[in-house]
C-alpha positions in Angstrom: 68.0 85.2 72.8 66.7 88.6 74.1 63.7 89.9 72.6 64.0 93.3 71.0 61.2 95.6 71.5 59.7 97.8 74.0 56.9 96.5 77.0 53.9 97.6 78.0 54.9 99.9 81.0 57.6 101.5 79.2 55.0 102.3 76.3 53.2 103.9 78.3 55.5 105.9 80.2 56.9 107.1 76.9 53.7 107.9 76.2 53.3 109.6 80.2 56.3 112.1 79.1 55.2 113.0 75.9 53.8 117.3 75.8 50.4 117.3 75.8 48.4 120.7 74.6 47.0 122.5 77.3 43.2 124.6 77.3 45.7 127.4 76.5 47.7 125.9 73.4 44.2 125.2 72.5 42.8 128.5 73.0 45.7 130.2 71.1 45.5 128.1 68.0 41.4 128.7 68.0 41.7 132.0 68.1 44.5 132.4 65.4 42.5 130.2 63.2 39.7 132.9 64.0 41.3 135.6 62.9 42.7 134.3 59.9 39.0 133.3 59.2 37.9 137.3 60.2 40.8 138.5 57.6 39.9 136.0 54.7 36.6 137.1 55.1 37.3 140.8 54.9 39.7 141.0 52.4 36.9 139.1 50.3 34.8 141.9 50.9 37.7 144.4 49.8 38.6 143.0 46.6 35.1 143.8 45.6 35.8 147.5 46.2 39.3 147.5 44.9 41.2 146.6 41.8 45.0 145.9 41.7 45.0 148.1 38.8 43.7 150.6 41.2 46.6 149.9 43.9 49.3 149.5 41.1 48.0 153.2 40.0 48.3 154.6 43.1 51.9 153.0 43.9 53.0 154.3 41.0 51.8 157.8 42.3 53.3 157.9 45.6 55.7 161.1 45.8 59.3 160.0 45.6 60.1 162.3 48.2 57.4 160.2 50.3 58.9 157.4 50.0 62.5 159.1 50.8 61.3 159.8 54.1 59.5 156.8 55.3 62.5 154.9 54.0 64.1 157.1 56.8 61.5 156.4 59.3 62.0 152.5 58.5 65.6 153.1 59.3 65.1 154.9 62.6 62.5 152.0 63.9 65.5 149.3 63.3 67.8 151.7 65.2 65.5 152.0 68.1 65.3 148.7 68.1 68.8 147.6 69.1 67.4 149.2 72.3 65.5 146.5 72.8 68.1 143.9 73.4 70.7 146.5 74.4 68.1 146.9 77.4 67.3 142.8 78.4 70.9 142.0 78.2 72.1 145.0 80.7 69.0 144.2 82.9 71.1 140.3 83.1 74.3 141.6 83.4 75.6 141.3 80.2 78.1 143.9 78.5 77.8 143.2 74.9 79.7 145.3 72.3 77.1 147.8 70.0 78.2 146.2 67.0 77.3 142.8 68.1 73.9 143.8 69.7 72.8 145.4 66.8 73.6 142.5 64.2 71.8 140.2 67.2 68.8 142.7 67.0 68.3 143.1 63.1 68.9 140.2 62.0 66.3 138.4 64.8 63.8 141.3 64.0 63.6 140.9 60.5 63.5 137.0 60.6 60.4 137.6 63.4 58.6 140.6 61.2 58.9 138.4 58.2 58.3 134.7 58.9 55.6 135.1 62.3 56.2 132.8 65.6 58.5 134.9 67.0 59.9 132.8 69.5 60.8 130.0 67.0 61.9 132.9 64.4 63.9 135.8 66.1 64.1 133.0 69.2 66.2 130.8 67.4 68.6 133.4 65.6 69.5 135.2 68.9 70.2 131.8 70.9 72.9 131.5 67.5 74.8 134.6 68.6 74.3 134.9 72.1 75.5 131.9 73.0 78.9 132.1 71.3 79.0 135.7 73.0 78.9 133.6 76.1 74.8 133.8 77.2 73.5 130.7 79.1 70.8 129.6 77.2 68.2 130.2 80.2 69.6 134.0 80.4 68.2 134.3 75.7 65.2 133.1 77.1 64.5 135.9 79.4 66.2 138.2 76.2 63.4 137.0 74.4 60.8 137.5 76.8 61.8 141.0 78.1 61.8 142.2 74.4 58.7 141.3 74.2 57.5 143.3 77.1 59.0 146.0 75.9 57.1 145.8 72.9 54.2 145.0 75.0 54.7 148.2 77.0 55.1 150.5 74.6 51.8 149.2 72.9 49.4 149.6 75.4 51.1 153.3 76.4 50.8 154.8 72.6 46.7 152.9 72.8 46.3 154.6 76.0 47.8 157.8 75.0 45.7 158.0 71.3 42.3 157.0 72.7 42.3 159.4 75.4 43.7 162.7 73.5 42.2 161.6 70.4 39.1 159.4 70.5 38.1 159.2 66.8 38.7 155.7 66.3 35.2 153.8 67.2 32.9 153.7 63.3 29.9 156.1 63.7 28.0 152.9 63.9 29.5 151.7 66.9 29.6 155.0 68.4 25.9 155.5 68.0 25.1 152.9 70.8 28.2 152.6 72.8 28.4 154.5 75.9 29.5 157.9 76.1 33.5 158.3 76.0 34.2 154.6 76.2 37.2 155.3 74.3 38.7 157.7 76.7 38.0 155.4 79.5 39.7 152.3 77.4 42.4 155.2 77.0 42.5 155.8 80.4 42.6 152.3 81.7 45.6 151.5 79.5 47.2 154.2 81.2 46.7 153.5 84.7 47.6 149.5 84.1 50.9 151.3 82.5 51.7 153.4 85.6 50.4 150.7 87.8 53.4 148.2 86.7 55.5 151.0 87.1 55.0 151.6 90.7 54.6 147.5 91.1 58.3 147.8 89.8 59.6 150.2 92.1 58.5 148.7 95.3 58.2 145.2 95.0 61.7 143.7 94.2 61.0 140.6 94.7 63.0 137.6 93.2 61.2 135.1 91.4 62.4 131.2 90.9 61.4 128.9 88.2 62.9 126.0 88.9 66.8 126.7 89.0 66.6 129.9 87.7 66.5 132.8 89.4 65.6 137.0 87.9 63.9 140.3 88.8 61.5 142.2 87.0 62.8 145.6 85.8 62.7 148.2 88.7 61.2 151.4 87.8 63.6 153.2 86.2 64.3 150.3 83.8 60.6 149.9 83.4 60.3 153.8 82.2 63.4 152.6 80.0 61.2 150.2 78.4 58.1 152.1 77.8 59.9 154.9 76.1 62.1 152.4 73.8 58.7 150.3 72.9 56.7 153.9 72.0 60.1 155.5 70.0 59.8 152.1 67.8 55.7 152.3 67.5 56.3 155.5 66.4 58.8 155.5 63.9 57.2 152.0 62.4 54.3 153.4 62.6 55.0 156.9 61.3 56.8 155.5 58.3 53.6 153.8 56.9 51.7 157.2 57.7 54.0 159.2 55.6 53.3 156.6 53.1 49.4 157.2 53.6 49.9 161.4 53.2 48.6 162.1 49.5 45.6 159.5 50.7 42.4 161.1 51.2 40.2 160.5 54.5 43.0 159.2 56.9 42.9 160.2 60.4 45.5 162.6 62.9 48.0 160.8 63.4 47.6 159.2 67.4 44.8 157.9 65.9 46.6 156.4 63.3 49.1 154.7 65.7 46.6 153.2 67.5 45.3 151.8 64.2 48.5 150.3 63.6 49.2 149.0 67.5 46.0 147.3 66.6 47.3 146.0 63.1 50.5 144.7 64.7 48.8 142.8 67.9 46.0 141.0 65.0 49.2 140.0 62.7 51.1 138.3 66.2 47.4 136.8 67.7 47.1 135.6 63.8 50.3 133.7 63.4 50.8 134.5 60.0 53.9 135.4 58.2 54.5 138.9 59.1 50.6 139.0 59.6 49.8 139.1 55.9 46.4 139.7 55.6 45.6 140.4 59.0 47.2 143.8 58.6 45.8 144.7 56.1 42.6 144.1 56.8 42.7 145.8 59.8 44.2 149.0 58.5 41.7 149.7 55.8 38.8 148.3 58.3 39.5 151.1 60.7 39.8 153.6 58.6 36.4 153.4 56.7 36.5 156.8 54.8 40.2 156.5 53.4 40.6 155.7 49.8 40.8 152.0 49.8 43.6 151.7 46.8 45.4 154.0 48.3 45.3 152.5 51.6 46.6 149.1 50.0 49.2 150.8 48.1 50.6 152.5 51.1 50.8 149.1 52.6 52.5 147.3 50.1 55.1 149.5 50.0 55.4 149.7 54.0 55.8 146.3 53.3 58.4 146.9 50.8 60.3 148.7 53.1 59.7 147.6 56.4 59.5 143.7 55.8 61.4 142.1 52.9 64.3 144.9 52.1 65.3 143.8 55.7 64.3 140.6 55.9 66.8 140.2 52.9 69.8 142.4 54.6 69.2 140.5 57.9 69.6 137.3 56.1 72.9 138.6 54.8 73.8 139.0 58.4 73.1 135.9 59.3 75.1 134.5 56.6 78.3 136.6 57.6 77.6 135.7 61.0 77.5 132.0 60.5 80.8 132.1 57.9 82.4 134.1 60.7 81.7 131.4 63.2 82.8 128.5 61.1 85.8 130.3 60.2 86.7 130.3 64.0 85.9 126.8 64.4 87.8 125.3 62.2 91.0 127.9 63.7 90.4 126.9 66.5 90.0 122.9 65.6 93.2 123.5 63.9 95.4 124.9 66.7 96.3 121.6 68.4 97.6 120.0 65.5 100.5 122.5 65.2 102.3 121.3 68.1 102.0 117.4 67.3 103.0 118.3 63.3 106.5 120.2 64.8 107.3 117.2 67.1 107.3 114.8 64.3 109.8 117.6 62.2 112.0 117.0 65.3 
């Protein structure tokens, strides 16, 4: 009688082919862990200065007509953002109806904004309607990864763009000992690293291979595509929760502000956190030291209002329709050959 069980050698070449983290997984997860700590730490410090009474008071004091028009800011940002995959899938060829990219965009964008890890998030919801719109799997991949350089893109231009016409975002401790115009020249290498790519783009078109699979970067045009979708987005995002901040006193122009909240964003994603709770906040009311704290909170929470779980909950709705939609079609379609065999019996 055979032995059931696994030997030696196999064990360990089970073992062989099992994913090991890398310095870089490692890496990652250290330094999400350290800015979770950084955040825990800070908001600490905050509720000692703040009262939820306080933030509740100043919610409840926010000019309806405020909140009218962020809500309309909000609502441009998610527009915008169909651009995003609107842009990756023409850049692979694909010609997918509006209606379709836009359901593919919100609903992955809300999942991502909400729950964190974008990739598993947003990744996973767009490989669900992609893939019955006829997308190779490898092809969402590179969806995923060219929205995120578009967000990526559009980040460092609006930091480049703020520090250098408006450098009034370095503390007056900081500034005291740091050289002269360092945020300009931050500013300014932002800006050339931006053009840089661009020109990169234009001249080298290269084809790169991993493995089977075969792409091109975005030439230049497409790259200029990108940078103005990504900074249309910041800005809209970003103005909506400045809107929100108006009747707040000691809040800065408003580039600076967007590179406040390029910085927010990047901490929540480097943080891992659902939708960067904490992390956000903490860095919005960090860098802007002489803004009424409370108020600062409130306009957050309801950025957060509108910006987060409002869509989160629609997007889920999508999702829903979109799954019922696709069942409904399997089970038509599961159905179809059993017409033919049910009419050959009637005969």
């Amino acid at each position: 009688m055979r032995r059931l069980g696994v030997s030696a050698e196999q064990a360990e070449s089970t073992a062989a082919k099992r994913p090991r983290a890398t310095w870089t997984t490692w890496v990652g997860a250290a330094l999400g862990l350290l800015v979770l700590g950084l955040a825990a730490w800070g908001l600490k410090k905050i509720s000692g200065q703040v009262t939820l009474d306080d933030v509740i008071r100043e919610i409840n004091s926010t000019p309806a007509h405020l909140i009218v028009f962020a809500a309309a800011s909000t609502f441009l940002s998610y527009v915008v953002l169909v651009g995003y995959d609107w842009f990756a899938t023409r850049h692979l060829g694909y010609r997918i109806g509006w209606p379709m990219l836009a359901a593919a965009s919100f609903s992955s964008f809300t999942m991502s904004h909400t729950l964190g890890v974008t990739i598993l998030t947003g990744g996973t919801v767009r490989y669900r309607i992609y893939t019955r719109e006829g997308v190779r799997p490898a092809d969402i991949a590179m969806i995923i990864l060219l929205c995120g350089w578009t967000f990526w893109l559009g980040i460092i231009f609006v930091a480049g763009v703020g520090l250098v016409v408006s450098p009034t975002l370095m503390p007056q401790q900081l500034r005291e000992w740091a050289p002269p115009a360092v945020e300009e020249f931050i500013g300014a290498l932002f800006l050339a690293g931006v053009a840089l790519y661009t020109i990169l783009a234009s001249t080298w078109r290269r084809e790169f291979r991993l493995w089977r699979y075969r792409f091109t970067i975005p030439n230049g045009k497409e790259t200029l595509q990108q940078i103005a979708i990504g900074t249309i987005d910041l800005a809209f995002a970003g103005g909506a929760l400045y809107i929100l901040l108006l009747p707040v006193a000691g809040i800065p122009d408003l580039l600076t502000f967007l590179v406040i909240y390029a910085v927010a964003m990047v901490s929540g994603a480097l943080a891992h956190a659902p939708g960067g709770i904490g992390v956000f906040e903490l860095v919005i009311v960090g860098l802007m030291p002489e803004a009424d704290k409370a108020g600062v909170l409130a306009a957050v929470a309801l950025f957060r209002l509108m910006y987060t779980f409002v869509p989160f909950v629609l997007g889920a709705g999508v999702i829903a329709v979109l799954e019922w939609k696709a069942l409904r079609t399997a089970r038509a379609a599961a159905a179809l050959p059993a017409a033919p065999a049910s009419a050959a019996s009637e005969a």
